[in-house]
C-alpha positions as CSV (number, residue, x, y, z in Angstrom):
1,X,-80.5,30.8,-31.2
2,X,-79.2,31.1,-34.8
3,X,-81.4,28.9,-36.6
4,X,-81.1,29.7,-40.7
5,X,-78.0,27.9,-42.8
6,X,-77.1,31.5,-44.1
7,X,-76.4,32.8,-40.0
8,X,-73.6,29.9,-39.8
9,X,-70.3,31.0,-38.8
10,X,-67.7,30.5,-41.7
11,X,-67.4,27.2,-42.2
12,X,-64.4,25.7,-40.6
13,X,-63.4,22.4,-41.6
14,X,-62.8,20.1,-38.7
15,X,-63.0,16.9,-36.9
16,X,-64.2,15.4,-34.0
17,X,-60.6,14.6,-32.6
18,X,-59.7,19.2,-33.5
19,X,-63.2,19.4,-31.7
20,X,-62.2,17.6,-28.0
21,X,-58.8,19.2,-28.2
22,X,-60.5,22.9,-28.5
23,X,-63.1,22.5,-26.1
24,X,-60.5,20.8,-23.5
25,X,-58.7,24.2,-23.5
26,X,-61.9,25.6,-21.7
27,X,-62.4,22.3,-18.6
28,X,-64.9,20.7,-21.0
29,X,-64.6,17.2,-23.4
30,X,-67.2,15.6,-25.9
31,X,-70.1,13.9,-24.3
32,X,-71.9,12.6,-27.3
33,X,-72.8,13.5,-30.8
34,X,-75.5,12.6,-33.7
35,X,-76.3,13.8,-37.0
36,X,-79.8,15.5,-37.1
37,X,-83.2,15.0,-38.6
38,X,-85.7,17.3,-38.7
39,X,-87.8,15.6,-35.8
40,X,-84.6,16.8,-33.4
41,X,-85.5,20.2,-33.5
42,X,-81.9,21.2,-34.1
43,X,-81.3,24.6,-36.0
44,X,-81.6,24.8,-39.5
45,X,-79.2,23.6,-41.3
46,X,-77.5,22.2,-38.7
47,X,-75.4,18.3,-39.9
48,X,-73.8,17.7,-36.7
49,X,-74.8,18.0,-32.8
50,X,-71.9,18.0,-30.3
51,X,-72.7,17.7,-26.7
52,X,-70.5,19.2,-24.2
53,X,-70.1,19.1,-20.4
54,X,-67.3,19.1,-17.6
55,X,-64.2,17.0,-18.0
56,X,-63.4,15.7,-14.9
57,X,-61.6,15.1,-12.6
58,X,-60.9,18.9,-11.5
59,X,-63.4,20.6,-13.5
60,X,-65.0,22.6,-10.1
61,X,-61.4,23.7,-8.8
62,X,-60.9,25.1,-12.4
63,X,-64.0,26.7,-13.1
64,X,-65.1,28.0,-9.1
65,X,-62.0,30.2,-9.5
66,X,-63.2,32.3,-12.4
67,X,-64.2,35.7,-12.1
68,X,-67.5,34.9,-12.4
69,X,-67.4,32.9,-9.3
70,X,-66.0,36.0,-7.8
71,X,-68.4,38.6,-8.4
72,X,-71.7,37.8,-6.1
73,X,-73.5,38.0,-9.6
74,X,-76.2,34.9,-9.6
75,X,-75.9,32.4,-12.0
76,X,-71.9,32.1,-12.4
77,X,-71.7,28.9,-13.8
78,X,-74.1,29.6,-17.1
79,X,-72.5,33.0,-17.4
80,X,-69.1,31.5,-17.7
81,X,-70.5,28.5,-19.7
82,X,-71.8,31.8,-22.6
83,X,-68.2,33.3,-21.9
84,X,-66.2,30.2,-22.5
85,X,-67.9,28.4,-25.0
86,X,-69.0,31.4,-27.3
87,X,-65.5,32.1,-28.7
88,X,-64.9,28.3,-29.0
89,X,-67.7,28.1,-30.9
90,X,-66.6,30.6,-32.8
91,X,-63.0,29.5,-33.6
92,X,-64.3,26.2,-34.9
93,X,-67.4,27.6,-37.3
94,X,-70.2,26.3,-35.0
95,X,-73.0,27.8,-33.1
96,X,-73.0,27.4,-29.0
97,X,-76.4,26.7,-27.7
98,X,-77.1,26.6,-23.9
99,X,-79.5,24.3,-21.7
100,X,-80.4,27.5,-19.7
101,X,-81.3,31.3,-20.7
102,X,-85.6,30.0,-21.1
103,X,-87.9,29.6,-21.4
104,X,-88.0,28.2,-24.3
105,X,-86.0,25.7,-23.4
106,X,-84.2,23.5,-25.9
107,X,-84.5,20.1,-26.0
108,X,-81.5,18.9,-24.2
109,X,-82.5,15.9,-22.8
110,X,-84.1,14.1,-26.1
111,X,-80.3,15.2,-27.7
112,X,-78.8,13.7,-24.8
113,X,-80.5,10.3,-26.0
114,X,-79.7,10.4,-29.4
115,X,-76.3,10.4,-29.1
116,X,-76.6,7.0,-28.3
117,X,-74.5,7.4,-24.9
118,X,-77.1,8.4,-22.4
119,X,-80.0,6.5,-21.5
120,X,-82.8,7.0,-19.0
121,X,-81.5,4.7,-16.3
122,X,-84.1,3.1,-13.5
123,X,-84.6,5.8,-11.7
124,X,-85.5,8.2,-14.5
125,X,-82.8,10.2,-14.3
126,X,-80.1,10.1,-17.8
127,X,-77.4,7.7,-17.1
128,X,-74.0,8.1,-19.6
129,X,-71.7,5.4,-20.1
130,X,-68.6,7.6,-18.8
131,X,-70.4,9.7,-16.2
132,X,-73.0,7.5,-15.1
133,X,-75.9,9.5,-12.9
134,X,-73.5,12.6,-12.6
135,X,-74.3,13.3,-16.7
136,X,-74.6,17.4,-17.4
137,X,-74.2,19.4,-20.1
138,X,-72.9,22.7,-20.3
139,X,-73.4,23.5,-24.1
140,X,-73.5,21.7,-27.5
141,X,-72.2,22.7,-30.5
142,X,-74.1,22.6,-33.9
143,X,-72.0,22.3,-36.8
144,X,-73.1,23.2,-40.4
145,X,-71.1,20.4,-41.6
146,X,-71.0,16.4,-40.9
147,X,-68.7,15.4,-39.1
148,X,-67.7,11.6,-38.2
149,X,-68.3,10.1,-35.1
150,X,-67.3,7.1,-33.1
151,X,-69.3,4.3,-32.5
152,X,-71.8,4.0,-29.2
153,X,-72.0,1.7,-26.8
154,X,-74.3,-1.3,-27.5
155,X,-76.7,-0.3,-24.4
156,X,-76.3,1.4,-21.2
157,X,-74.1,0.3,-18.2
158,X,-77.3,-0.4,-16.1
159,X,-77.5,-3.3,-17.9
160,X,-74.7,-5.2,-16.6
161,X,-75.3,-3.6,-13.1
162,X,-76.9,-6.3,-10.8
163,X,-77.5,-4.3,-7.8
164,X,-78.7,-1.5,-9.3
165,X,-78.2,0.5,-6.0
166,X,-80.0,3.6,-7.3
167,X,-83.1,2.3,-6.8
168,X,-82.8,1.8,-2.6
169,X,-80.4,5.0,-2.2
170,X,-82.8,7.4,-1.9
171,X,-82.7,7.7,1.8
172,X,-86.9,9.2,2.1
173,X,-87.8,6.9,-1.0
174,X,-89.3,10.6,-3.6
175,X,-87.5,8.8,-6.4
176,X,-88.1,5.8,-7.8
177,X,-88.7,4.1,-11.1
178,X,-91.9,4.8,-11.3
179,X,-92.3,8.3,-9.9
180,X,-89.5,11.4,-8.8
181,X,-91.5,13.6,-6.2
182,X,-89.3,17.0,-6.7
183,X,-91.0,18.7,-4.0
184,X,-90.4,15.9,-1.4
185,X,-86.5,15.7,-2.6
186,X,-86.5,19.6,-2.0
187,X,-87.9,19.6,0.6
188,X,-85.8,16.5,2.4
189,X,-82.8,18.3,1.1
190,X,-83.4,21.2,2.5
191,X,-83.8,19.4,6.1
192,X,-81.6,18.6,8.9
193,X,-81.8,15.2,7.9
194,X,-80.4,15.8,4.8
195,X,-77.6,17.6,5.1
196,X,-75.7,14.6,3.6
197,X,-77.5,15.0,0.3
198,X,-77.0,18.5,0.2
199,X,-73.4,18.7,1.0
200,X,-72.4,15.7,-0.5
201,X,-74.6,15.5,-3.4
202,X,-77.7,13.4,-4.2
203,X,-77.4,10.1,-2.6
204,X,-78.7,8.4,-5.8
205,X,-76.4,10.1,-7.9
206,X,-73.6,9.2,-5.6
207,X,-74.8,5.5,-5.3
208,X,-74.1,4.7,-9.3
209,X,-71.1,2.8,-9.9
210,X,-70.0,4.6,-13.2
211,X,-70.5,7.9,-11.0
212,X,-68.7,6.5,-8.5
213,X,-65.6,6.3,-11.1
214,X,-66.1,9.4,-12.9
215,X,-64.1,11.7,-10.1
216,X,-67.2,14.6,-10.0
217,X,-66.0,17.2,-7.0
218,X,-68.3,17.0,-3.9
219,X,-68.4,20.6,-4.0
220,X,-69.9,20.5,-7.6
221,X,-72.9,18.2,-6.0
222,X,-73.3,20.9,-3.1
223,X,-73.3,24.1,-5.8
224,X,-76.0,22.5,-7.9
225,X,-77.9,21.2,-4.8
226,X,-78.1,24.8,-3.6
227,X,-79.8,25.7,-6.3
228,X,-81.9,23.6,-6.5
229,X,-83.5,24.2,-3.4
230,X,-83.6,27.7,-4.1
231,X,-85.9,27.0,-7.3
């Protein structure tokens, strides 16, 4: 990771509107952004985080046809994540950094929450007020400059969500707000019995209303569900 102000691309100068129309070339949009402080762990000398991740509906039937899709090579989405968001990066002065390629891992998740759009929703999991449960990211972008962004949300959508299904979809009960048993989702996943979460996608996920809405492709769900029984 480039982490020094004199390893910053040349400086491009840019907003956040030239920013979604760049990286919407390449199947992803803007998820989030925030202005670091040293507490962030962000690189040095970076003034603006960006947050990407897949702009759907129809990211999977674009992406799942690239060659690295192709080439029984494991890992194919994070290698084409590195191959399509590299030279983006470049063309708008910014350095790409990747939730994958650890350990050490960068901090993603506490990024995710300061953008002010994602929230740990009552099942633990982050919740974003566009994609709901089904919230990834693909990349960010650190920028060397500042760079204005909206306002947020004034909280997250759980809090108008009365049901709150997510909490009684887990059909064998590992995940709750108290507690996510990782080896007894695996392992249920991994089952006969739960086929349905594996080729559907996780049925708490799937149970959110703002996922519900956001259009995320079945067979997205079933690609990262593979892996993660194969951890």
């Amino acid at each position: 990771m480039k982490n020094s102000a004199n390893e910053w691309s040349a400086e491009t100068e840019t907003s956040l509107e030239a920013v979604e129309e760049v990286v919407a070339r390449i199947g992803l949009r803007v998820f989030g952004g925030f202005h670091p402080v040293k507490s962030d762990n962000a690189p040095e000398g970076c003034r603006t985080m960006l947050m990407l991740g897949p702009d759907e509906p129809g990211f999977w039937d674009r992406v799942s046809s690239q060659p690295e899709f192709c080439d029984g090579r494991p890992d194919p989405l994070d290698r084409w994540s590195r191959r399509a968001v590299e030279p983006v990066a470049a063309e708008l002065g910014a350095n790409a950094l990747f939730p994958f390629g650890g350990p050490p891992w960068l901090p993603f998740f506490s990024w995710a929450l300061r953008t002010g759009r994602c929230w740990q929703s009552p099942v633990q999991f982050l919740v974003h007020d566009i994609a709901g449960l089904f919230i990834s990211f693909r990349a960010a972008l650190a920028f060397s400059s500042e760079i204005a962004l909206p306002n947020t949300p004034s909280g997250p959508p759980c809090q108008d969500c009365v049901e709150q299904p997510c909490l009684q979809a887990c059909p064998v009960g590992v995940l709750d707000d108290r507690h996510y048993d990782a080896e007894g989702c695996r392992a249920h996943v991994s089952s006969v019995d739960g086929s349905d979460c594996l080729e559907r996608g996780c049925n708490v996920r799937r149970s959110c209303p703002v996922s519900i809405a956001f259009g995320r492709s079945e067979r997205q769900s079933q690609f990262h569900q593979l892996a993660f029984i194969s951890l």
